[in-house]
C-alpha positions in Angstrom: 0.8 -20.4 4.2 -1.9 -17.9 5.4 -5.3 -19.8 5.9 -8.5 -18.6 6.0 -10.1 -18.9 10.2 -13.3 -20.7 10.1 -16.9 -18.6 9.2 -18.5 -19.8 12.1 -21.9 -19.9 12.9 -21.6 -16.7 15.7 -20.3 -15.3 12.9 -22.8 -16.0 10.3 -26.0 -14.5 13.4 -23.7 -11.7 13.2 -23.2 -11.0 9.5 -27.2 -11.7 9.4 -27.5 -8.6 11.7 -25.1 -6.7 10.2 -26.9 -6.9 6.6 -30.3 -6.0 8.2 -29.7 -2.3 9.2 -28.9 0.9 7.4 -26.0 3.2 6.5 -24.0 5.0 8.8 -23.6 9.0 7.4 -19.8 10.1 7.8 -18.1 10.2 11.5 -16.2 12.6 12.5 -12.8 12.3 13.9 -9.7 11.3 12.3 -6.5 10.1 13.4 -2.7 10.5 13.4 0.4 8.9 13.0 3.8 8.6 15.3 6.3 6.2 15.0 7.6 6.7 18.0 6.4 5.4 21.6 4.3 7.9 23.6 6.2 9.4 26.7 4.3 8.4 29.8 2.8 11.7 30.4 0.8 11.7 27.2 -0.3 7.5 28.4 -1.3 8.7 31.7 -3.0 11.7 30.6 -6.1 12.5 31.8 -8.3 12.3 29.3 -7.3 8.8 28.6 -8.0 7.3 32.1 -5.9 5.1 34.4 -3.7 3.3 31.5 -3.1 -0.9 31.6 -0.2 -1.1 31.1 0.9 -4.2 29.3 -1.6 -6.0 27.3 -2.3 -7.8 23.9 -4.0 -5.5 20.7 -5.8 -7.5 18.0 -5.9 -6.2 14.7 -8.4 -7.8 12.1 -7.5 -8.1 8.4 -9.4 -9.9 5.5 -7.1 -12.9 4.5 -4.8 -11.7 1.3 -2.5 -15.4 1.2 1.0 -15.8 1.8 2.4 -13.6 3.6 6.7 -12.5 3.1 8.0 -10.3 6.4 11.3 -8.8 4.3 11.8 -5.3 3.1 13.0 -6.9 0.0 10.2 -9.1 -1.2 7.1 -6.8 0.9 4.4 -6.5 -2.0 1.1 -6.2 0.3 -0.1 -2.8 2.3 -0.5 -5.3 5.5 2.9 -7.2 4.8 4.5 -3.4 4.8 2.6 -2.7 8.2 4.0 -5.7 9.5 7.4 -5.5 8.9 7.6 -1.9 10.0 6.8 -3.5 13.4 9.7 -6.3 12.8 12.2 -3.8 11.8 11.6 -0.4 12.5 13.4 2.6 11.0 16.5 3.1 8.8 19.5 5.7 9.3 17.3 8.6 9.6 13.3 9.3 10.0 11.4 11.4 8.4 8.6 12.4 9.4 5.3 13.4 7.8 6.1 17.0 7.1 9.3 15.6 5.5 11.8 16.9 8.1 14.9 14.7 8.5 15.9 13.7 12.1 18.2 10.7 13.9 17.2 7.3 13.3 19.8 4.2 13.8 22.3 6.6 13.3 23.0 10.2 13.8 22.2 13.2 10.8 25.6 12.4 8.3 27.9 14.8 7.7 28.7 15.5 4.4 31.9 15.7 2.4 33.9 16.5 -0.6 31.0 18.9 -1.4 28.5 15.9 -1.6 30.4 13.3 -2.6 31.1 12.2 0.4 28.5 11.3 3.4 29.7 9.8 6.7 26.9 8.0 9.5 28.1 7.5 12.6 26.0 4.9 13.8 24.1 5.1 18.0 25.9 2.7 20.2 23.9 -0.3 22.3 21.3 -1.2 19.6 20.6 -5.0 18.8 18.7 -7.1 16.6 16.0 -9.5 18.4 18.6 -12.2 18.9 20.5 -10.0 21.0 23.2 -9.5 18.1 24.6 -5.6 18.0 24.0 -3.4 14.7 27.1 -2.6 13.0 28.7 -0.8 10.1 28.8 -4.6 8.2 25.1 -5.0 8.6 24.8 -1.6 7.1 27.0 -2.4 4.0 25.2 -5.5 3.8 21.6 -3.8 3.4 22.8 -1.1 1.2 24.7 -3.6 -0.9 21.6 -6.5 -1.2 19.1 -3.6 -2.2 21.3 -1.9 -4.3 22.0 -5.3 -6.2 17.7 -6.2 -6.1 16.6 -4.2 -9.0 13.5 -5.9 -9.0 12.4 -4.2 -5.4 12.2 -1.1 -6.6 13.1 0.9 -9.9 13.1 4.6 -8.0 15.5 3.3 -5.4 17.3 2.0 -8.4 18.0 5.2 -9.7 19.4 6.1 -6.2 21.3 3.0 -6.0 23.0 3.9 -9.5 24.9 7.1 -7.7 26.4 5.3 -5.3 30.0 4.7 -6.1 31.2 2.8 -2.4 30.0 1.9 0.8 32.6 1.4 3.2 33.2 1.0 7.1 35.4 3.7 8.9 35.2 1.3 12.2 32.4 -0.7 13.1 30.3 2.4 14.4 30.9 4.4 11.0 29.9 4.3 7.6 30.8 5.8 4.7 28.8 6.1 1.1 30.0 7.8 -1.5 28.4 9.0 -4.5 29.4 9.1 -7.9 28.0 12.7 -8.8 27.7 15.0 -5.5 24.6 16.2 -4.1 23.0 18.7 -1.9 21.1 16.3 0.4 21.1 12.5 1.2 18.3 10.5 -0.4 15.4 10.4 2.3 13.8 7.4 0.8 17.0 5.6 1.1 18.0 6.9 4.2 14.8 5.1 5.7 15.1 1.8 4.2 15.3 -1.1 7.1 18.9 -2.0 8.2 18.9 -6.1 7.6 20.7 -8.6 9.8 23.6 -9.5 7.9 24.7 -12.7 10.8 21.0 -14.3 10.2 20.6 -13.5 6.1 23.7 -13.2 4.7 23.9 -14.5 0.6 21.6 -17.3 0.3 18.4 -15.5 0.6 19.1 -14.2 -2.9 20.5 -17.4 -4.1 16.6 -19.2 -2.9 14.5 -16.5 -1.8 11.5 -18.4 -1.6 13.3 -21.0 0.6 14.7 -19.0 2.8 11.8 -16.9 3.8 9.5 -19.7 4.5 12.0 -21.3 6.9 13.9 -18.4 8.7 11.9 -16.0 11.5 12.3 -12.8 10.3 14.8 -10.9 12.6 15.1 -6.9 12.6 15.5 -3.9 14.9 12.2 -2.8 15.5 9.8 -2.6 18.4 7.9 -6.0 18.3 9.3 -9.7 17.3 7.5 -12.3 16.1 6.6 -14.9 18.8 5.6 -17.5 16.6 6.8 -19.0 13.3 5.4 -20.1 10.7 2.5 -18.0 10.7 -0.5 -19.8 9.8 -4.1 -17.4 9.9 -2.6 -15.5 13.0 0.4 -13.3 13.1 1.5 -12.9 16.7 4.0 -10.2 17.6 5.8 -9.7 21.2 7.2 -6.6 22.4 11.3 -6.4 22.3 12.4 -5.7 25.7 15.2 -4.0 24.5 14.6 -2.0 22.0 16.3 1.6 21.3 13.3 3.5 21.7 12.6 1.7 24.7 10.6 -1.0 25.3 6.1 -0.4 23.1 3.8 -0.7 26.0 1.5 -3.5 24.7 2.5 -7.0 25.2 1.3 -8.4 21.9 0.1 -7.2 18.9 -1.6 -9.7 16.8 -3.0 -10.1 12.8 -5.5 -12.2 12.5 -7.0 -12.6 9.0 -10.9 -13.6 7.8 -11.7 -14.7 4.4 -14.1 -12.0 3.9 -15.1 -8.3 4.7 -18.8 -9.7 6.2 -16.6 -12.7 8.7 -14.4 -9.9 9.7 -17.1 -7.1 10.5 -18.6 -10.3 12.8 -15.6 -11.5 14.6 -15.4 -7.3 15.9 -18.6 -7.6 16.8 -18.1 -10.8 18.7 -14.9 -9.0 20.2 -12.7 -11.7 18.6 -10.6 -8.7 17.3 -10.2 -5.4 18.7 -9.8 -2.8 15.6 -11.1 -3.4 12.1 -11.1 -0.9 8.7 -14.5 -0.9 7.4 -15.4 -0.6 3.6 -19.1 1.1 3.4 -20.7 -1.6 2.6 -19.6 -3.1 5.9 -21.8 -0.4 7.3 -20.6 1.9 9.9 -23.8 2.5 11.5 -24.8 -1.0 11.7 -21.5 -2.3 13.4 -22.1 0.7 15.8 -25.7 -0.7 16.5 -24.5 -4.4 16.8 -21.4 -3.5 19.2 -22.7 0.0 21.3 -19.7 0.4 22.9 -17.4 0.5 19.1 -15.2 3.5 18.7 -15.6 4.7 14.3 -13.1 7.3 13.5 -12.4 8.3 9.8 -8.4 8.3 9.5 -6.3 9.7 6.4 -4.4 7.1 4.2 -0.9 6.5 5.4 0.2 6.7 1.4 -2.1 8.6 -1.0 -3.2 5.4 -3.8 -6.1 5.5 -6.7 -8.0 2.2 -7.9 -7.5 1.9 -11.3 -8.6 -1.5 -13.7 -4.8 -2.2 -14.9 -4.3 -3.3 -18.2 -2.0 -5.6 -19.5 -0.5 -4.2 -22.0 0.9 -7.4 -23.7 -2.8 -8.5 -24.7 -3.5 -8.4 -28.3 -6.6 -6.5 -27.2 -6.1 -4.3 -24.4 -2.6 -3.1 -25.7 -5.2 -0.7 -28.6 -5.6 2.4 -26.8 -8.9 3.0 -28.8 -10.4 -0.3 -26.9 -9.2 1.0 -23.5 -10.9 4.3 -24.1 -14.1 2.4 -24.9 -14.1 0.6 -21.9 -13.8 3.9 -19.7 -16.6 5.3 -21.8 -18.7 2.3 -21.0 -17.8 2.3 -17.4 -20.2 3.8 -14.9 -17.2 4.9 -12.2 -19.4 7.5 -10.8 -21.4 4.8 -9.6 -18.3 2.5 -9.0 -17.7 5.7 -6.8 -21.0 5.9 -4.6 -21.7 2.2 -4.3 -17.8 1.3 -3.0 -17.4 4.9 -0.3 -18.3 6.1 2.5 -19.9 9.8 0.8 -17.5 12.1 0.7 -14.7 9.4 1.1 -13.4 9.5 -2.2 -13.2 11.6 -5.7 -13.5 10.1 -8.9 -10.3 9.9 -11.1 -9.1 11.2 -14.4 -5.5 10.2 -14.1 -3.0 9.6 -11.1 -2.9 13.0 -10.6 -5.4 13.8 -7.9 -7.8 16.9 -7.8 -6.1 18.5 -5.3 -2.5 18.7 -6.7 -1.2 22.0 -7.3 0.3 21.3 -11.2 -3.5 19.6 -12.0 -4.3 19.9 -15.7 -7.6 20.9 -16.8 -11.1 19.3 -16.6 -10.3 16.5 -19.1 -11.8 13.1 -18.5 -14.1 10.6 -19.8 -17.9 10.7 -18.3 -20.4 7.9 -18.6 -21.2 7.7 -22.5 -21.9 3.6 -23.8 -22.8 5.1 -27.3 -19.5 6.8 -27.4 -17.8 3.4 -26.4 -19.9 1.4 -29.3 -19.0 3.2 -31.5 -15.2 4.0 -31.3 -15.3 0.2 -31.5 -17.4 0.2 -34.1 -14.8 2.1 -36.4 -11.9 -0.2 -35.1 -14.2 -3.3 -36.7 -16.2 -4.4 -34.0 -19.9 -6.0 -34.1 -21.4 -8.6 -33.6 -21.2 -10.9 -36.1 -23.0 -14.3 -34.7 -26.2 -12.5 -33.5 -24.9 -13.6 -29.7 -25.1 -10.1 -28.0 -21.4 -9.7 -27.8 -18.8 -8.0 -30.0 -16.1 -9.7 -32.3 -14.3 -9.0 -35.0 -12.7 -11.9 -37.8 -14.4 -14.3 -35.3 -12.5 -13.5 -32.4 -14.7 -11.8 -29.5 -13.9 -9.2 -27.4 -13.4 -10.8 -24.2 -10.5 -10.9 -21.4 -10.5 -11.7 -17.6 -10.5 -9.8 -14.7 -8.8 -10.8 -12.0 -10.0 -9.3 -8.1 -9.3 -9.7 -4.8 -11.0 -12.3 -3.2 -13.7 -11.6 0.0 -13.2 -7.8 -0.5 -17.1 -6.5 -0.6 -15.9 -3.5 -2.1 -13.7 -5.3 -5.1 -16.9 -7.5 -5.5 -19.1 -4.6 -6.2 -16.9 -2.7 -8.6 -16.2 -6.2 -10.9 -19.7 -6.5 -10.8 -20.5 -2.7 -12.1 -17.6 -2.6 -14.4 -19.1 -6.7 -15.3 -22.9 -5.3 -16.1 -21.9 -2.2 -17.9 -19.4 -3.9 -20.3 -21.7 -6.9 -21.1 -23.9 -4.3 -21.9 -22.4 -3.2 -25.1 -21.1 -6.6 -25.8 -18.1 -7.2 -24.0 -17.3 -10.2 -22.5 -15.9 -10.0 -18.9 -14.7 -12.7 -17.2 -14.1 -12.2 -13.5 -11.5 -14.1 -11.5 -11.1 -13.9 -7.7 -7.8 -14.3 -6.2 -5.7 -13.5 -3.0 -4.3 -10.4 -3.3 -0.9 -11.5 -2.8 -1.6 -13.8 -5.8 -3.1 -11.0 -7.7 0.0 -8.7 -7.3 2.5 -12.1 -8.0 0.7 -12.3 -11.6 0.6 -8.6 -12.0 4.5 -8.6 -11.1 4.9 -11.4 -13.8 2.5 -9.8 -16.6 0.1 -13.3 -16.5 -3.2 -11.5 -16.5 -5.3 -10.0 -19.1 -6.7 -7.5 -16.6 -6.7 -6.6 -12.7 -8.6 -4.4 -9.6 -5.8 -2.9 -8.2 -5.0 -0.2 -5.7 -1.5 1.6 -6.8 0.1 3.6 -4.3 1.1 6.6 -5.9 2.5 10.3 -4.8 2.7 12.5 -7.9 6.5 12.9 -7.7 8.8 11.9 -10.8 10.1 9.4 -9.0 6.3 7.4 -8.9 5.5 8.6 -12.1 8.6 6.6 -13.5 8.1 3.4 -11.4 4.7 3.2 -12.3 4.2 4.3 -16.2 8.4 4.7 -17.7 9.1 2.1 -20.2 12.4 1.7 -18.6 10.0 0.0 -15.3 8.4 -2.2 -17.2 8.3 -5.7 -15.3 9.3 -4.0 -12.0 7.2 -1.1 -10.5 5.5 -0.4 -14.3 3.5 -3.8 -14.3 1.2 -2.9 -17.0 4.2 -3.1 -19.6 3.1 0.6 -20.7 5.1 2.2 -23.7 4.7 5.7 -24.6 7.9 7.7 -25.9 6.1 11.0 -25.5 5.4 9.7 -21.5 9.1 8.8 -21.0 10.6 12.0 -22.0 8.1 14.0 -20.1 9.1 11.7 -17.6 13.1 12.3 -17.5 12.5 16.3 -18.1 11.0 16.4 -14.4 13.8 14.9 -13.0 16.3 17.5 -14.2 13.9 20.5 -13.3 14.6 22.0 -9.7 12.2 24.9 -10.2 9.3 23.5 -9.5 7.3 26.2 -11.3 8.9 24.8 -14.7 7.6 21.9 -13.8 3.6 22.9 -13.7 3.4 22.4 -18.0 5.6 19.7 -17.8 2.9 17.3 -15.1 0.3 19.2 -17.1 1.4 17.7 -20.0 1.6 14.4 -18.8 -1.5 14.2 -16.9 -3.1 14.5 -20.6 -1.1 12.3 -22.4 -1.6 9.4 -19.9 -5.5 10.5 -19.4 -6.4 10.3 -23.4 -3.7 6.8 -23.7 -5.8 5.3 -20.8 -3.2 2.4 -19.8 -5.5 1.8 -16.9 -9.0 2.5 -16.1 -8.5 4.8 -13.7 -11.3 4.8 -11.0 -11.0 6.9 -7.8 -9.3 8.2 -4.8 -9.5 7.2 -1.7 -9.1 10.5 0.8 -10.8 8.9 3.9 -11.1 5.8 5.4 -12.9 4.3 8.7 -11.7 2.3 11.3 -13.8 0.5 14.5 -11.8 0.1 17.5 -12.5 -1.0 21.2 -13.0 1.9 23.5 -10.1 0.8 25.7 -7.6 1.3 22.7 -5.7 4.8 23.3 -3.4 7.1 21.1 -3.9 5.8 17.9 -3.9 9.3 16.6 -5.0 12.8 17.0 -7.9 14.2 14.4 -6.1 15.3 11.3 -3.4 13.1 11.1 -3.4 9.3 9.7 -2.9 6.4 12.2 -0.2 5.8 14.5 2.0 2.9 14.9 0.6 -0.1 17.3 4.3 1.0 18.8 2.5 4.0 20.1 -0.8 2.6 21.3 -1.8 1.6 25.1 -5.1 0.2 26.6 -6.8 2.3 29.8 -8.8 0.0 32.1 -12.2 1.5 31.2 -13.4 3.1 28.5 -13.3 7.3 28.2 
């Protein structure tokens, strides 16, 4: 169980402070990300200083509840982030440009035109216990995801080509596919090898019981030193792993039950980097804490906030009432009250601005008359003279669940609260952990939900997150739309991507006029505050690096 840490009163000065100064204007720099350890000639570079080597890194995070360290059951941005430390790469990497290199194992060689594909795994590597990797534990992985439909409906698809896995010797690995193809599946290449000795088939048989009790165990740079975690997370470095041994000590989570009591406990140095929301005010943690590093940083996975839907509500399943609540939605202001400027672009659909197949200008501005009366014609007014809609005695009211002690979630409920009350609709809004929020958005027990969706605009999101075949697993608004799904399974057969243009084009309309979500923006840009003695978290350009990568100087630059 993940507990909030007390909101003390050196944190409460500090909030007080915080609150009473103005808005920072956009910095400047942004960072990159490695996942691999930086050779000591790039840590002893000059420009860094003298490096410390050793050490223990802090990382702050706003409390988001329970927290599950398995590639299986990983649900939360920061339980991904996490578990990346605990059990580093797959078979290959890949790195941001999409190139294919050597991970565990060396690049396969591929047979029977495709059929065929044969890993030959790196000698010497061991889990934290100090047990070797093998072939088995590589059968093992590929045979628990392939049989846990409900991690992932695009690896699914994968999954269904895959006629065998076998071992050649316990250094070699054999899959073979069912139909032959060109290249191996990067996104299953790089899924986390699992310990087979430690898991073996009773985490499937009692998940929950299992991951409570067991520390998790993988191949990847840190371990974690303590178990259960409680509101700390505390990682130590593996002394022997592959890529040879991350330069800090420690890296530690610790977690804060809201955006304000984590902005404090940087500026009391309690933690050593932060991500701010604007409201958190760059320029006023900068005036509290003079010495604070600010450096805008690119999204490690693009995402859009959207208000999701649930589809399964007598109400929100009429497309006519989920266009009236984007019409009587302010998002521009959602927009400009939530960002940094510049941060962020509003959005029409998943598809972002930027993406070369983007449809026209279609969208939905701010228009509350609009909204009135397209319900209006579907039969609502209000009846009982109290200022809100119904219609045959039934108002027009559902919850809205948000994550709890995010400022920025807190404004945009509010917004999306005042603007629908305004025509009459009743919005109830419920806070929650986010890892509770994503639970009842997994199960469908919500009316409706703040969410942030990762999402690249590939076929393979576009069928976890909106195919009616996905529906209870990645597609957790339980959207239906034939004209979607076909659209859908055309871009999967279509190798020229210039075919494809009409066919996203297409799509991006259909789901823009359905609305199954209130789409809301893009987030391009965000901010972090780091101590000055924190080095190579990334080069301008790039997103952030791996802790794996980072290393303290003595003094500041």
């Amino acid at each position: 169980m993940l507990k909030a840490r007390h909101f003390t009163v050196r944190h409460l000065l500090a909030c007080t402070y915080i609150l009473g100064l103005s808005l920072l204007s956009s910095p400047d720099a942004v960072l990159g990300q490695s996942p691999v350890r930086p050779e000591p000639q790039e840590r002893l570079d000059s420009q860094y200083g003298p490096a410390s080597e050793g050490g223990v890194v802090t990382i702050g995070k706003v409390a988001v509840g329970d927290l599950t360290f398995h590639p299986l059951f990983n649900s939360l941005g920061v339980e991904r982030e996490i578990a990346s430390l605990i059990y580093g790469e797959g078979l290959l990497h890949v790195d941001e440009s999409g190139t294919t290199s050597d991970g565990l194992a060396y690049l396969p060689i591929k047979l029977a035109s495709g059929r065929d594909w044969v890993f030959r795994l790196k000698q010497g590597i061991e889990f934290h216990d100090g047990e070797p990797m093998t072939a088995a534990d590589v059968i093992f992985t590929y045979t628990r995801y392939k049989a846990a439909r409900v991690y992932d409906p695009v690896f699914h698809r994968y999954f269904q080509n895959i006629e065998q896995i076998a071992a050649l010797d316990p250094q070699t690995v054999r899959i073979t596919m069912k139909s032959p193809i060109d290249a191996f599946p990067d996104r299953l290449a790089t899924l986390p090898i699992l310990p087979r000795h430690q898991m073996g088939p009773g985490l499937f048989a009692d998940a929950g019981a299992h991951l409570e009790t067991t520390r998790p165990i993988g191949l990847g740079p840190y371990r974690v030193a303590t178990w259960p975690v409680q509101d700390t997370v505390t990682l130590e470095a593996n002394e022997t792993w592959h890529q040879g041994r991350a330069n800090l000590d420690r890296v530690v989570y610790r977690f804060y039950p809201t955006s304000e009591s984590l902005q404090a406990a940087f500026i009391m140095r309690e933690v050593d980097l932060i991500e701010v929301e604007r409201d958190g005010t760059l320029k006023d943690l900068k005036r509290a804490r003079s010495d604070a590093k600010i450096q805008a940083i690119v999204p490690g996975s693009r995402a859009f906030s959207a208000v999701f839907y649930n589809h399964r509500h007598p109400l929100l399943s009429d497309s006519a009432i989920r266009r009236a609540l984007t019409f009587a939605t302010d998002r521009q202001r959602i927009l400009e009250e939530v960002l940094v400027r510049g941060a962020g672009v509003l959005a029409q659909g998943p598809l972002h601005p930027d993406f070369e197949f983007k449809g026209g200008d279609m969208g939905y501005d701010y228009r509350p008359r609009e909204a009135l009366e397209l319900l209006r014609v579907q039969g609502w007014e209000d009846g009982d003279g109290d200022g809100f809609l119904d219609r045959e005695g039934r108002p027009l009211r559902f919850e809205l669940l948000f994550p709890r002690g995010q400022t920025s979630a807190e404004k945009t409920v509010r917004v999306v609260k005042l603007n629908l009350n305004h025509i009459g609709i009743q919005v109830v809004p419920v806070p929650v952990t986010q890892k509770e929020l994503v639970q009842r958005l997994a199960i469908g027990s919500y009316d409706a939900a703040l969410f942030v969706q990762d999402f690249e605009p590939t076929a393979d999101d576009l069928y976890a997150v909106f195919h009616s075949e996905s529906i209870g697993l990645g597609n957790m608004l339980g959207y239906r739309n034939r004209q979607v799904d076909r659209n859908i399974n055309f871009l999967f057969g279509l190798l020229d991507q210039v075919r494809a243009g009409p066919v996203y084009q297409q799509l991006e309309m259909l789901l823009i006029r359905d609305q199954p979500c209130m789409f809301l923006y893009f987030v391009d840009t965000r901010y972090i505050a780091y101590d000055p003695t924190l080095n190579n978290l990334g080069r301008p350009g790039e997103a952030l690096r791996s802790p794996s990568a980072w290393f303290r100087t003595e003094n500041a630059p």
